[in-house]
C-alpha positions as CSV (number, residue, x, y, z in Angstrom):
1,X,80.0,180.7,-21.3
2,X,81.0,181.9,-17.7
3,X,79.9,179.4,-15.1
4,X,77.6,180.8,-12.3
5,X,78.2,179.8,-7.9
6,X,75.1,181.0,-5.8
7,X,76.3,181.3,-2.1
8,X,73.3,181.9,0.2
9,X,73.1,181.8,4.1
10,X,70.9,179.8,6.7
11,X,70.3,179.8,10.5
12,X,72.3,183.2,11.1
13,X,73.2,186.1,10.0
14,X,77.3,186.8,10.0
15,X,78.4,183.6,9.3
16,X,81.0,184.9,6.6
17,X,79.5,184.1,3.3
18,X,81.8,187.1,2.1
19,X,84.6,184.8,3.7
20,X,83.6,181.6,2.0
21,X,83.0,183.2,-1.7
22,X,86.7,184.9,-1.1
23,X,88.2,182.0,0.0
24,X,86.8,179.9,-2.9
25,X,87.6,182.6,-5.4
26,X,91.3,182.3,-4.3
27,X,91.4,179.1,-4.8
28,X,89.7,179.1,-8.2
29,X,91.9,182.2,-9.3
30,X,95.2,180.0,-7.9
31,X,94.4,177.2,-10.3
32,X,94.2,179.6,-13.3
33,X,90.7,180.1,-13.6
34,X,89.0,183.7,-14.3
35,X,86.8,184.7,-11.0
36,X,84.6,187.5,-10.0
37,X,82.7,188.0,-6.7
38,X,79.3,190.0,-6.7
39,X,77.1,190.7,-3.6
40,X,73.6,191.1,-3.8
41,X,72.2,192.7,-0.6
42,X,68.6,192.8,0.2
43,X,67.9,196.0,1.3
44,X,66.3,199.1,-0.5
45,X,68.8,201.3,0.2
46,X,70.1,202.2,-3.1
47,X,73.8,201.7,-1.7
48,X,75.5,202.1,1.6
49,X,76.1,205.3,1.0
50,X,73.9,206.9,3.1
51,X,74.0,203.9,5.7
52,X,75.1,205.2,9.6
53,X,78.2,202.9,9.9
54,X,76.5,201.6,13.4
55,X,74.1,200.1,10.8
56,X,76.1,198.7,8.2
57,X,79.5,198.8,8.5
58,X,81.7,200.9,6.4
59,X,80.8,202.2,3.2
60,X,83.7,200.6,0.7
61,X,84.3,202.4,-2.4
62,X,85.8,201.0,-5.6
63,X,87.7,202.3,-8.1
64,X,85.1,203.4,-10.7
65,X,83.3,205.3,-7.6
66,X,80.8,203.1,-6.5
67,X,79.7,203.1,-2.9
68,X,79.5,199.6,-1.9
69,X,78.9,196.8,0.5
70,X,82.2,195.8,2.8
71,X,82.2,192.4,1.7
72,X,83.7,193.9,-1.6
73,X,86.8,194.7,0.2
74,X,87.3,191.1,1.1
75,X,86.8,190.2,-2.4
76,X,89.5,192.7,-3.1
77,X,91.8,191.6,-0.2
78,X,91.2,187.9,-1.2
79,X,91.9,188.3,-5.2
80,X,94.1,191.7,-5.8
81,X,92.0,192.8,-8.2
82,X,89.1,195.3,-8.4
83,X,85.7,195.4,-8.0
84,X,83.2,197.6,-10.0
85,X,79.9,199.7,-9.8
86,X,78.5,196.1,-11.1
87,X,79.7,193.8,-8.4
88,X,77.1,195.3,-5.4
89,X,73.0,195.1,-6.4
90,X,71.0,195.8,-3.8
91,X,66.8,195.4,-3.7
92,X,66.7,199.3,-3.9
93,X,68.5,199.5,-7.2
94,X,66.7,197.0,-9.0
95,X,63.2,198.4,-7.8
96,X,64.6,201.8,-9.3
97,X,65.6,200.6,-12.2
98,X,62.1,198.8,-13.1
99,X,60.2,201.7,-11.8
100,X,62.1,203.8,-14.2
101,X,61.2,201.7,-16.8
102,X,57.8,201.2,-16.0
103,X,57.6,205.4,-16.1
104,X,59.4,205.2,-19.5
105,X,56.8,203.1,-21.1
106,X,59.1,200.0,-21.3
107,X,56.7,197.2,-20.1
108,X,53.8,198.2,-22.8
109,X,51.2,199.1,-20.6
110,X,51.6,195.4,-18.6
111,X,51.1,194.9,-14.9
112,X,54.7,195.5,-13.2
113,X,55.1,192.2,-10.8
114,X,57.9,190.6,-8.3
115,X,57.6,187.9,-11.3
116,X,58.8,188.2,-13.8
117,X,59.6,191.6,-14.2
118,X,61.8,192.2,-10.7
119,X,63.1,189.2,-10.9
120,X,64.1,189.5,-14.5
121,X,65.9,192.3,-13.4
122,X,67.6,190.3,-10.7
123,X,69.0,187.7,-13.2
124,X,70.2,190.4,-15.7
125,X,72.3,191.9,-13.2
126,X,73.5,188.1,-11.9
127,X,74.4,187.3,-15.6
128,X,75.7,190.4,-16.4
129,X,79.6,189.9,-15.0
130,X,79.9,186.6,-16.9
131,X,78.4,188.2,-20.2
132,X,81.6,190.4,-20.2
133,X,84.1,187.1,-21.6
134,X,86.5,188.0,-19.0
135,X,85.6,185.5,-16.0
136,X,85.5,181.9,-15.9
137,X,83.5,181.7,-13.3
138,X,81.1,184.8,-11.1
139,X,80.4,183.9,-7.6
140,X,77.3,185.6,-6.5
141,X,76.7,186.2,-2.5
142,X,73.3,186.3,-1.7
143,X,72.8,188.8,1.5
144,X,70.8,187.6,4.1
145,X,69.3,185.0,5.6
146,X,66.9,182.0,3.7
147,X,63.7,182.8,5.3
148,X,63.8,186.5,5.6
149,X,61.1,187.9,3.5
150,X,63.4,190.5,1.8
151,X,65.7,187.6,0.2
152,X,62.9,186.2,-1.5
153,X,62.9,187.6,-5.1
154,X,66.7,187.1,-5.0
155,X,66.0,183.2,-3.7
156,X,63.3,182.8,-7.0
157,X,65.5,184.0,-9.5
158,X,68.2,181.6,-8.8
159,X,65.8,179.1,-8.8
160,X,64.9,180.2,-12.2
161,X,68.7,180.3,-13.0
162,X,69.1,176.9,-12.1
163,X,66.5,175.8,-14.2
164,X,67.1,178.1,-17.6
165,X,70.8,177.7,-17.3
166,X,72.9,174.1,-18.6
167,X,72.9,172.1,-15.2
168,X,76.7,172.4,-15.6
169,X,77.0,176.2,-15.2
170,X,75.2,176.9,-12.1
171,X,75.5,175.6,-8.8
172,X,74.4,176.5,-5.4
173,X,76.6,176.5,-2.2
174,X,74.6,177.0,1.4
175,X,76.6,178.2,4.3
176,X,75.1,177.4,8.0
177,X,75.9,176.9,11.5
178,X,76.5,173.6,13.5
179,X,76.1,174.5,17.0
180,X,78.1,172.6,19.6
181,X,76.0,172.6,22.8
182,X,78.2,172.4,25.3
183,X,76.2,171.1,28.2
184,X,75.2,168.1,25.9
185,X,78.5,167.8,24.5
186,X,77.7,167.4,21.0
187,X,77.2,169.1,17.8
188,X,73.8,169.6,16.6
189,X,72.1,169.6,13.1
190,X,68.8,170.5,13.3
191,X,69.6,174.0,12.5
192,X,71.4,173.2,9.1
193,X,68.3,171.1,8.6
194,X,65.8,173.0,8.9
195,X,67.8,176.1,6.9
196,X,68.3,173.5,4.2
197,X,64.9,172.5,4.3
198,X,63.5,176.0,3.8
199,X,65.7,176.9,1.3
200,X,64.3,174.1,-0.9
201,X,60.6,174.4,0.1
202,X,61.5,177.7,-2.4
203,X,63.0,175.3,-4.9
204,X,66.2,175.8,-4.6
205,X,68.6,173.0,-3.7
206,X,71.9,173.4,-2.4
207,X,75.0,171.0,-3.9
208,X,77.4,171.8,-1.2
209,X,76.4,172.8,2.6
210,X,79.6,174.7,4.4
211,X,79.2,174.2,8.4
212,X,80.1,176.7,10.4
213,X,81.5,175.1,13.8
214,X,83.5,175.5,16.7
215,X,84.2,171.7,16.7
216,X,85.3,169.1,14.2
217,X,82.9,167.3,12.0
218,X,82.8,164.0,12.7
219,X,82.0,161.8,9.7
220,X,79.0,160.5,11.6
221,X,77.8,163.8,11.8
222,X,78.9,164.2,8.0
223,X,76.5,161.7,7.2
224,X,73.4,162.7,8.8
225,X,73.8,165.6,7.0
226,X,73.6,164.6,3.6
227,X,71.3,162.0,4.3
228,X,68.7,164.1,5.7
229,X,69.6,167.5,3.4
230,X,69.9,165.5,0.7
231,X,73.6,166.1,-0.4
232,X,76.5,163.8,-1.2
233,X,78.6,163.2,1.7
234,X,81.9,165.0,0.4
235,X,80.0,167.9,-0.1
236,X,79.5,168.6,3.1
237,X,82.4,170.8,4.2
238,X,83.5,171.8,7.5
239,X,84.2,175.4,8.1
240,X,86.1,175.2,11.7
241,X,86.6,178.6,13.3
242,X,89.5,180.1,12.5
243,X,92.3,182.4,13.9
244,X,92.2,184.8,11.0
245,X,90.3,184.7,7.7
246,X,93.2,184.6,5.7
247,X,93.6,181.0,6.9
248,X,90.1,180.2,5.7
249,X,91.4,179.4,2.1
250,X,93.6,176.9,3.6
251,X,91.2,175.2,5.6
252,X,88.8,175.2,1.8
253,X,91.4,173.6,0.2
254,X,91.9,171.1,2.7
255,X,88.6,170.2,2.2
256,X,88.5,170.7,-0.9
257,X,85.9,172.7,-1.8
258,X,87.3,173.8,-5.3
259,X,87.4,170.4,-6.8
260,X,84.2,169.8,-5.6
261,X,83.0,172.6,-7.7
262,X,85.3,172.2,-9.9
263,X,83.4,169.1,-10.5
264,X,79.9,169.9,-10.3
265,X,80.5,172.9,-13.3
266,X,82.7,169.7,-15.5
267,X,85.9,172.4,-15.3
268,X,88.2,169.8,-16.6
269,X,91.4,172.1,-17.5
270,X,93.1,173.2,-14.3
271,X,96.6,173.3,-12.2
272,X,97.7,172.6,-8.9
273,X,96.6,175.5,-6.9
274,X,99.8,177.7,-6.4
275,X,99.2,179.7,-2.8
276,X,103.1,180.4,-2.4
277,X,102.6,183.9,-1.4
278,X,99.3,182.9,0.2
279,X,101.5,181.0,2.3
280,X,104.4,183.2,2.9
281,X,102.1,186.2,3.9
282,X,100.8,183.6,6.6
283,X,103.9,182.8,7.9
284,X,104.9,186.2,8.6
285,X,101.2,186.8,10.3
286,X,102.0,184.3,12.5
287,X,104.6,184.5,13.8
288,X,105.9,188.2,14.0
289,X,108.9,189.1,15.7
290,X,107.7,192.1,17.8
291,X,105.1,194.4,18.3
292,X,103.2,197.7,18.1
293,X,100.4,199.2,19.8
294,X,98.0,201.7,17.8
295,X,95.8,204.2,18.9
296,X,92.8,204.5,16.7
297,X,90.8,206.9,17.2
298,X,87.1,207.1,16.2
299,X,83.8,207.8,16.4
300,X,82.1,204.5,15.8
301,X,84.3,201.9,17.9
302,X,81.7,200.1,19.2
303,X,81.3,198.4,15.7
304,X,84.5,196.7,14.4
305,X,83.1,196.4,11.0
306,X,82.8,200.6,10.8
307,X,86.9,200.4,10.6
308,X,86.8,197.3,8.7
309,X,89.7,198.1,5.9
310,X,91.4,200.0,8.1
311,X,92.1,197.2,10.4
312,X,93.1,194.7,7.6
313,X,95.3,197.3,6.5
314,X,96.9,197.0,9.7
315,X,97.2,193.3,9.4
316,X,98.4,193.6,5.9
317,X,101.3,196.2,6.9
318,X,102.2,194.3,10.3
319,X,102.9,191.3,8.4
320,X,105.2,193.3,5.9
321,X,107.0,194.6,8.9
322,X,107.1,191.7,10.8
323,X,105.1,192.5,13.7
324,X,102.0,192.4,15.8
325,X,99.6,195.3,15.4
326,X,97.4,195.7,18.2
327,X,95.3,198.3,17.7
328,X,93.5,200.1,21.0
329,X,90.3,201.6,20.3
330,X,89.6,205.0,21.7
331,X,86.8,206.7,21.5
332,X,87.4,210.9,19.9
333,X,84.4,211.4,21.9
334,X,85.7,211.4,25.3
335,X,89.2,212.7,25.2
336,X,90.0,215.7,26.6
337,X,93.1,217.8,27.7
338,X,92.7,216.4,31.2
339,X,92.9,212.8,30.0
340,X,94.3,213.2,26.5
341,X,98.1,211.8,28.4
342,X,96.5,209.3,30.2
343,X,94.7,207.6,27.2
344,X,97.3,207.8,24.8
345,X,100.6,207.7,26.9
346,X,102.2,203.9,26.2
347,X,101.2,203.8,22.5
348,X,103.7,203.9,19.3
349,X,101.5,205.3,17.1
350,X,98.6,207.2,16.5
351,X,95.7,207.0,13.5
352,X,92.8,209.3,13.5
353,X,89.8,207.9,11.7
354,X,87.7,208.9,8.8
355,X,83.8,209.8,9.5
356,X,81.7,212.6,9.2
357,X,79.5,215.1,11.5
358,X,80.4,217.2,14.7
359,X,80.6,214.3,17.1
360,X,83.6,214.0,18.9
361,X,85.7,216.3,16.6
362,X,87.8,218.2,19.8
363,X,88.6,214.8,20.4
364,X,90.3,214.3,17.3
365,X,92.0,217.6,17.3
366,X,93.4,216.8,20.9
367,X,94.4,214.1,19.9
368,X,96.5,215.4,16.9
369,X,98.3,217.9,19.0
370,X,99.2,215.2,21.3
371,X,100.9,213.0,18.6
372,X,102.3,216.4,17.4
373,X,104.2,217.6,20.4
374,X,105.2,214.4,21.8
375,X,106.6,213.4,18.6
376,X,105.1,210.0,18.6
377,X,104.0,208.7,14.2
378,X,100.5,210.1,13.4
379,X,98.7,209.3,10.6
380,X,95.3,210.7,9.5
381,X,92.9,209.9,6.9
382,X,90.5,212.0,5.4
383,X,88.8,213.6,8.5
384,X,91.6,212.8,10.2
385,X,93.7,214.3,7.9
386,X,91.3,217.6,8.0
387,X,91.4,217.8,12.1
388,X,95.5,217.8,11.5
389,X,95.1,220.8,9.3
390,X,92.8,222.6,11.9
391,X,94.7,221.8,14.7
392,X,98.1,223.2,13.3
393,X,96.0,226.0,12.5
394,X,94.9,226.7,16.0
395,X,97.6,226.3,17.8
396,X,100.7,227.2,15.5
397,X,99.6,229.4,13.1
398,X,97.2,231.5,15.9
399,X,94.1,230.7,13.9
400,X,92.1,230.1,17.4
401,X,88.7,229.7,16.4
402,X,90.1,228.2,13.1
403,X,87.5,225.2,11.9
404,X,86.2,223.1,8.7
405,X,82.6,224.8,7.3
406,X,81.4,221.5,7.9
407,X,81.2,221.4,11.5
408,X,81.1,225.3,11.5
409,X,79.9,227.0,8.6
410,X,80.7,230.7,10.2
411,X,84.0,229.9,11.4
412,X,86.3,233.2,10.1
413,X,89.2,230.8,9.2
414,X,87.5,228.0,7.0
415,X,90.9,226.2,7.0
416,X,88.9,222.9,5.4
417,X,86.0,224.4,3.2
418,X,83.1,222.7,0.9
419,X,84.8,221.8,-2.6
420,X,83.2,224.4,-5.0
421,X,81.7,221.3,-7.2
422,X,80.0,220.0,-4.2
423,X,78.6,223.5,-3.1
424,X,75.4,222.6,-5.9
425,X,74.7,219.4,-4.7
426,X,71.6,219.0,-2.6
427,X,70.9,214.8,-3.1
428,X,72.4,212.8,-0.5
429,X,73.8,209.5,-1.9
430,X,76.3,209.0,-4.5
431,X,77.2,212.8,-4.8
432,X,80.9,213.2,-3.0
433,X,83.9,213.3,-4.6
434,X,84.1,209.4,-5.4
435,X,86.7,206.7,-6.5
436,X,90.2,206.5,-7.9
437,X,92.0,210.3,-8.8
438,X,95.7,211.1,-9.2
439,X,98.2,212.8,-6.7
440,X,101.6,214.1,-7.8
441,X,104.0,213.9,-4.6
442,X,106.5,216.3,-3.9
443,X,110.0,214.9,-4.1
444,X,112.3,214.3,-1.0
445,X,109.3,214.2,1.1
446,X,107.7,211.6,3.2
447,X,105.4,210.4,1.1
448,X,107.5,210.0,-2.1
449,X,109.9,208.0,0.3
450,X,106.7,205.8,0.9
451,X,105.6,205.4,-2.1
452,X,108.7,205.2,-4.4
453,X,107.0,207.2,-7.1
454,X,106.5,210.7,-8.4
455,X,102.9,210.3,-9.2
456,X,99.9,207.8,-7.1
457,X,96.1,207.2,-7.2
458,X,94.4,206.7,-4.7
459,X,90.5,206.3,-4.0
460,X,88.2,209.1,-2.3
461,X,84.9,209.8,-0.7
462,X,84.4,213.3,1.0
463,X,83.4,216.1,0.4
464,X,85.6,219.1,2.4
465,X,89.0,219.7,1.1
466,X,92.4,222.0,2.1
467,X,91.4,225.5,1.6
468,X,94.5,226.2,-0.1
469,X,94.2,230.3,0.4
470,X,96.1,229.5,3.6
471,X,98.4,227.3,2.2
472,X,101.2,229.5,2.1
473,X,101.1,230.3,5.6
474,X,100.7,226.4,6.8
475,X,104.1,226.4,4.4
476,X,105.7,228.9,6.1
477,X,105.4,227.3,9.3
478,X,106.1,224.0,8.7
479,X,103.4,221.8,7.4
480,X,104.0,221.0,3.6
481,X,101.1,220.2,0.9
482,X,103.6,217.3,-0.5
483,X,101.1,215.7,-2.5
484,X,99.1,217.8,-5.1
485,X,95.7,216.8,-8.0
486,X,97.4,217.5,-10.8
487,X,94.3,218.2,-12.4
488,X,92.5,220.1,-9.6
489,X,95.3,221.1,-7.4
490,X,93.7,219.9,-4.7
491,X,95.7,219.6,-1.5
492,X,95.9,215.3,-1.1
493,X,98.5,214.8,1.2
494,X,99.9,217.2,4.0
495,X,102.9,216.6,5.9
496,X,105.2,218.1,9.4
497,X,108.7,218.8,8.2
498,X,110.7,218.6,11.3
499,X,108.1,215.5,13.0
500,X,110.0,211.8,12.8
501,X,106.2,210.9,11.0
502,X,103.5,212.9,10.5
503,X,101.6,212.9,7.9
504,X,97.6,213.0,6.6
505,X,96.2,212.0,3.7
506,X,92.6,213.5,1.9
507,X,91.9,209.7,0.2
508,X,91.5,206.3,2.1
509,X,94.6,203.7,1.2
510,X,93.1,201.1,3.0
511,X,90.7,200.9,0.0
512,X,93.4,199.6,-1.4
513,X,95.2,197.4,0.5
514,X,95.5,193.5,0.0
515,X,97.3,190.8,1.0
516,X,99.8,190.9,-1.6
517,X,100.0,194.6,-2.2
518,X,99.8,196.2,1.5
519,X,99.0,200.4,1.2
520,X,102.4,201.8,1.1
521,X,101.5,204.6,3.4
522,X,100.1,201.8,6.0
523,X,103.8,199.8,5.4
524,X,105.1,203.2,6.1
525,X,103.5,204.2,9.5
526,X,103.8,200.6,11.1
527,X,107.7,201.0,10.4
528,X,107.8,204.0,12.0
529,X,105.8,202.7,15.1
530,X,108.0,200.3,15.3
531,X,110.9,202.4,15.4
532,X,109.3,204.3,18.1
533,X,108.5,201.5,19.8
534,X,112.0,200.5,19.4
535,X,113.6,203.7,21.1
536,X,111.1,204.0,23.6
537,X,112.2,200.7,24.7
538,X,116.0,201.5,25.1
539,X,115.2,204.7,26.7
540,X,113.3,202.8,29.0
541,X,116.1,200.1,29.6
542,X,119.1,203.1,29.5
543,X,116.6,204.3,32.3
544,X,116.3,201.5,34.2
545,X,120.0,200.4,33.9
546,X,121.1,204.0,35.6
547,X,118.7,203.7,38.0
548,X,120.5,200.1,39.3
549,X,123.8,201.8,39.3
């Protein structure tokens, strides 16, 4: 029987429970043990799917399609293996599902209640990794905070879990917040207490309480915590801010937060965690040998977590390369041709976002033919792989008032046009083109250099594509469809011939990336930044040596 972890959160939101269940995954998984993460978010949005990024984040997608909560991609990042359809519940599915039963006659004519018959449903979908036989052990991430009203159901069923299931195959880890008051100079645990207290006033009690903290943990401190929460002493772990969360497992282990579960759920049969590449991947983070500035440029900026895989993508492929990525923010919204040079001049690269709606789209385009003419890598995904296409159009092929039908559904020269399956469709949520497909890549181009492979998949989630009736003419002048569906021939990767890098791609490889399998095209496009970056900086030294003479 797989052997359930409950990780809730106190205090705060944003604490990185997502963080902790990764980090503890990895270090279960490194001892040989099956995991799986699941995330269990309490609002009634079906999915994210229809969820503003400003509100949520970005929408990650997994390989069977499913539109999920970002947290997923950590477990992802974290484990290097896949998530599923059945690793995000949120309150809105479950109500759907037991309405729909209630309409199909299901509950006999019986009063439909929050208990049992929600949170029956709750508990099937908690058990219903572990009844698979392929995990050890499912760590389940309760969104939220203890306290908010919409938690509650979720809080009562693993209450009811830790009382139906064997005491040794459930357990409950609480993540909260140790403030360090600095005019009192001290650390302070009345917010843990109070979290911890609230959380068992619902009868749940914790096993193991991870502090969040800016400064150590003293074992004084240690101790008033388990006395008054009611925990063993070693199971109170300190979770000291780090520089990046790939260090976080490192700084579980150190504590030793896997034998302490390890102990709790009697797994006996278990090696010595082997983090080798853990620690190698670090190493290179660390310490990088040069550095690259990239211009990303978006529509939602303001919130980090909108670009979320993208970014780690950008950590995963720095480190492959060896260097630094800083990445400089700029908003589509506010570039123009008076300012495009001025905002972009000094980078080594440039990445145009994924997103959808009219907003800031001229900015994107501007930005493209910038990267274009000046030579400098570009890299677009999705959207940004769709402005590429109409600004080509525009201003090489002569297409002026070229455009995509979804920001202008009268333009004369739909370069980017509705896929015909989509054209149906009128629900929003769950209805794009969705999850892993195949691409065949043209040999002796970019992208088969990148990849090393004749054929890929890669996952999606749009719903425009190439219209490929003009696909002969972008050929003819010099942007090649290099990577095809084989099954739909639809247009998934699009390339500049004669440009050092230049390339755009319909799917989203940062879905994809991890730590120890970094996107290829990512890999690809740092390297070539840095090359840039490279002969920019002899240039400017062959420059500055003539001038002296």
């Amino acid at each position: 029987m797989a052997k359930y972890i409950f990780v809730t959160g106190g205090v705060t939101s944003s604490l990185g429970k997502g963080i902790i269940a990764a980090s503890l995954a990895k270090l279960l998984q490194a001892r040989g043990l099956s995991v799986t993460i699941q995330k269990l978010d309490p609002y009634i949005n079906v999915d994210p799917g229809t969820l503003n990024p400003y509100e949520h984040g970005e929408c990650y997608v997994t390989e069977d399609g499913a539109e999920t909560d970002l947290d997923l991609g950590h477990y992802e990042r974290f484990l290097n293996t896949f998530t599923s359809q059945a690793n995000n519940v949120t309150t809105g599915r479950i109500y759907q599902t037991v309405i729909n039963k209630e309409r199909n006659g299901d509950f006999l004519g019986k009063t439909v209640q929050v208990v049992p018959h929600i949170t029956d449903e709750i508990k099937r979908r908690m058990l219903l990794l572990g009844k698979t036989g392929k995990f050890d052990i499912v760590i389940t991430e309760i969104g939220g905070t203890v306290g908010d009203i919409e938690s509650l159901p979720f809080i009562e069923a693993v209450r009811q879990l830790q009382w139906e299931l064997p005491e040794e195959n459930v357990m409950v880890i609480h993540l909260t917040l140790v403030p360090y008051l600095k005019a009192a100079k001290e650390l302070k645990t009345k917010p843990t207490q109070h979290s911890v207290k609230m959380l068992s006033e619902t009868g749940v009690h914790p096993d193991v309480l991870v502090c969040r903290t800016e400064e150590p943990l003293g074992n004084d401190i240690r101790r008033k915590i388990a006395l008054f929460c009611n925990v063993k002493q070693e199971a109170v772990i300190e979770a000291m801010d780090a520089a990046t969360i790939y260090e976080v497992p490192l700084l579980m282990l150190r504590e030793k937060l896997d034998i302490i579960c390890m102990k709790k759920l009697k797994i006996t049969q278990f090696n010595e965690p082997n983090l080798d590449k853990w620690k190698v991947y670090l190493d290179k983070l660390k310490y990088p040998k040069s550095k690259v500035t990239i211009g990303l440029i978006g529509k939602y900026i303001e919130l980090q977590d909108a670009y979320k895989s993208i970014l780690e993508s950008f950590i995963h492929a720095g480190a492959m390369n060896e260097v630094k990525v800083q990445v400089i923010n700029v908003h589509s919204e506010f570039i123009t041709d008076d300012n495009v040079v001025e905002k972009l001049d000094g980078l080594d690269g440039l990445l145009v976002a994924p997103g959808f709606g009219t907003r800031g789209i001229e900015g994107k385009i501007i930005a493209v033919k910038y990267a274009r003419e000046s030579g400098m890598p570009f890299f677009g995904i999705c959207l940004g792989m769709q402005m590429a296409v109409i600004e080509f159009a525009r201003n090489v092929l002569g297409l002026k008032t070229a455009h995509s039908t979804e920001m202008d559904a009268q333009t004369p020269d739909p370069v980017i046009n509705m896929m015909e399956e989509q054209k149906k469709i009128k629900m929003m949520g769950g209805t794009m083109r969705l999850g892993a497909y195949p691409c065949q890549l043209l040999e002796n181009s970019l992208a088969h250099k990148i990849y090393g492979t004749n054929t890929i998949s890669e996952r999606h989630r749009h719903r425009y594509e190439f219209n490929s009736d003009y696909l002969d003419q972008f050929e003819a002048n010099g942007m090649k469809a290099t990577g095809i569906n084989p099954d739909s021939g639809l247009v998934e990767i699009i390339e500049i011939v004669d440009h050092p890098f230049f390339i755009g791609v319909q799917y989203h490889p940062e879905l994809k990336s991890t730590v120890e399998s970094p996107a290829p095209v990512f890999v690809g496009f740092v390297a070539a930044a840095k090359e840039f970056n490279e002969k920019s900086n002899n240039t400017k030294t062959s420059l500055l040596r003539d001038a002296l003479i």
